[in-house]
C-alpha positions, -999 to +999 in steps of 0.1 A: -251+058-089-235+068-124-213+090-101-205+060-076-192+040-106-170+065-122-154+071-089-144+036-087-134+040-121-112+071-116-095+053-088-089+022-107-074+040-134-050+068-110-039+043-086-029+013-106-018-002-140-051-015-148-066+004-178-095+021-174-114+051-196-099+083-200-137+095-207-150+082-171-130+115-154-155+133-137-156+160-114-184+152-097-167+115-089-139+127-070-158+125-036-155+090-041-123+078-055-104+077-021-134+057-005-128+031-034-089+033-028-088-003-008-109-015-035-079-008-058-061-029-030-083-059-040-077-059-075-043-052-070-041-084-041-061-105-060-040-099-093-007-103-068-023-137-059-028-145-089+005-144-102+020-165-071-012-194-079-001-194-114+041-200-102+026-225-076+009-246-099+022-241-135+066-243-125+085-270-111+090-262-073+130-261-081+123-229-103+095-220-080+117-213-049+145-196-073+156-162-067+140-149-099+107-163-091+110-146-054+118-112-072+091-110-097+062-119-066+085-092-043+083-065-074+044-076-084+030-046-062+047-021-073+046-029-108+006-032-104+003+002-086+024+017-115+052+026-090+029+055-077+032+047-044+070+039-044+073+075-060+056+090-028+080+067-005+112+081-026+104+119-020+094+114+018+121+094+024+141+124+009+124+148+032+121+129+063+159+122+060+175+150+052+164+165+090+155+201+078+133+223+092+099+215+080+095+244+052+127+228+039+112+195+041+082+203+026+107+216-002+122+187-006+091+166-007+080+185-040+111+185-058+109+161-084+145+150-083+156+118-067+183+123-038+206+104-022+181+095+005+158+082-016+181+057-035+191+046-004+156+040+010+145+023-027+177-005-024+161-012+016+128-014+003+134-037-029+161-059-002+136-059+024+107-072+003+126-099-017+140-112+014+108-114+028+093-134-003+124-152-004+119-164+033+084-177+025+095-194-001+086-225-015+053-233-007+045-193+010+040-205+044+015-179+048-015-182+036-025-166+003-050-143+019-023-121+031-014-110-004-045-101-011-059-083+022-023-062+025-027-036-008-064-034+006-057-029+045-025-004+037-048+017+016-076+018+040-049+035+066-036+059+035-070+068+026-083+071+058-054+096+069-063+116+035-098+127+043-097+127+081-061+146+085-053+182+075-043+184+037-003+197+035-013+222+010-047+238+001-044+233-035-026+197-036-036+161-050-048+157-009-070+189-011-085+180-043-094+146-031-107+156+004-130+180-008-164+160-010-157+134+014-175+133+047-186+109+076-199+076+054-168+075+032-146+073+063-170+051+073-174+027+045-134+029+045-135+020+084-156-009+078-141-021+049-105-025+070-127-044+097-139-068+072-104-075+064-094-083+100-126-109+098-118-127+066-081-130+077-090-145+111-112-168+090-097-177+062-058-179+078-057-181+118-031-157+131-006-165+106-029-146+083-046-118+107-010-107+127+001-093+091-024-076+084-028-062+119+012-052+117+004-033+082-025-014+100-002-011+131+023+000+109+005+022+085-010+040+112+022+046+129+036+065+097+007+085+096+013+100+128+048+105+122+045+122+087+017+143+102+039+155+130+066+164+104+050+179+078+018+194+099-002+181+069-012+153+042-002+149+006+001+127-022+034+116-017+028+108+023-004+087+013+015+068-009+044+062+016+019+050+040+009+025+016+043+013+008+056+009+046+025-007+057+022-033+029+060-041+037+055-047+077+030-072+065+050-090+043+080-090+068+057-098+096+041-128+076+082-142+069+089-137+108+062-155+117+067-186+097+105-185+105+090-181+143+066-212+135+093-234+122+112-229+160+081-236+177+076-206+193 
């Protein structure tokens, strides 16, 4: 059980801004610091939520619906993910774009050095999400559930594709989390994304489940693209999986109120 817990704490502490022990790092606790990736994706959602209750409540609704509130809840995941992810997105967008061969790819995806692709890519990320958040705004027409069951559904896909897909390199951040893993953490991953689906059905109605199934949809998708280009896993894809699903949510959930509002 000891083990169990420092997992969670390990993944806690690599995958997001919340502090957590530099003595709980344990060998022994890797196995299970993917499985307790969408658990990140909770704290991270309900922290996310958080931060749009307290605007909702605590501003007047003209400084609520202002531009600057819109960016801060558009920015809030990446800040509380540490920008990890977004630093995965950047290189593959640098691979994926520069249409290489994929040894050359694979070199690009490692170089630490930001290229044009990728600044490209971060100014249509940052556009896309504001303008999503900015559509929802005032009053988020979909219901708060959605920012918290995104972070968790787009890592179930990223952690998923980690320990059931072949890892891009042998001796990589993918490998090293892999090894360990087996049948119930995919599993108690599996099941955790299913209980998502339920509590958004529940606790939203379609406005609240069709985001969530577009960021699975989504997530999913890029998996099986970056596989196919790469012929492997890694760090950086994981992390771009994360990103573009929790994005087609967020899209999806502005659509769909704009699509509300025309009665369709």
């Amino acid at each position: 059980m000891k083990d169990i817990l420092l997992g969670f704490v390990m993944s806690v502490g690599m995958f997001s801004v919340i502090p957590a022990p530099a003595s709980a790092w344990n060998d022994k606790s890797m196995p299970y610091t993917i499985p307790f990736f969408p658990l990140v994706g909770v704290l991270i959602g309900g922290l996310w939520h958080l931060v749009i209750s307290a605007l909702t409540r605590f501003t007047p609704a003209y400084i609520y619906a202002s531009f600057l509130c819109a960016a801060v809840i558009a920015l809030c995941p990446f800040f509380l993910s540490g920008f990890i992810h977004a630093d995965g997105f950047l290189d593959t967008a640098d691979a994926v774009f520069s249409r290489r061969e994929r040894q050359e790819k694979i070199r690009i995806l490692k170089d630490p050095h930001m290229g044009a692709f990728a600044a490209v890519s971060l100014c249509v990320l940052v556009l896309l999400h504001f303008c999503a958040v900015m559509d929802l705004l005032p009053g988020l027409g979909a219901p708060a559930p959605v920012f918290i069951l995104l972070p968790v559904v787009s890592r179930c896909v990223s952690g998923l594709a980690l320990m059931t897909l072949k890892p891009l390199s042998e001796t990589g951040f993918a490998a090293s989390f892999k090894k360990g893993t087996g049948a119930g953490h995919i599993a108690f991953v599996a099941v955790t994304a299913g209980i998502c689906f339920i509590v958004a059905f529940i606790s939203g109605g379609l406005a609240c489940f069709i985001p969530v199934l577009t960021a699975v949809i989504f997530g999913v998708l890029t998996a099986i693209y970056l596989y196919r280009q790469f012929g492997g896993v890694s760090g950086d894809l994981c992390g771009a999986i994360v990103v573009i699903g929790e994005l087609a949510g967020v899209v999806c959930a502005a659509l769909y109120r704009n699509f509300s509002y025309l009665g369709w």
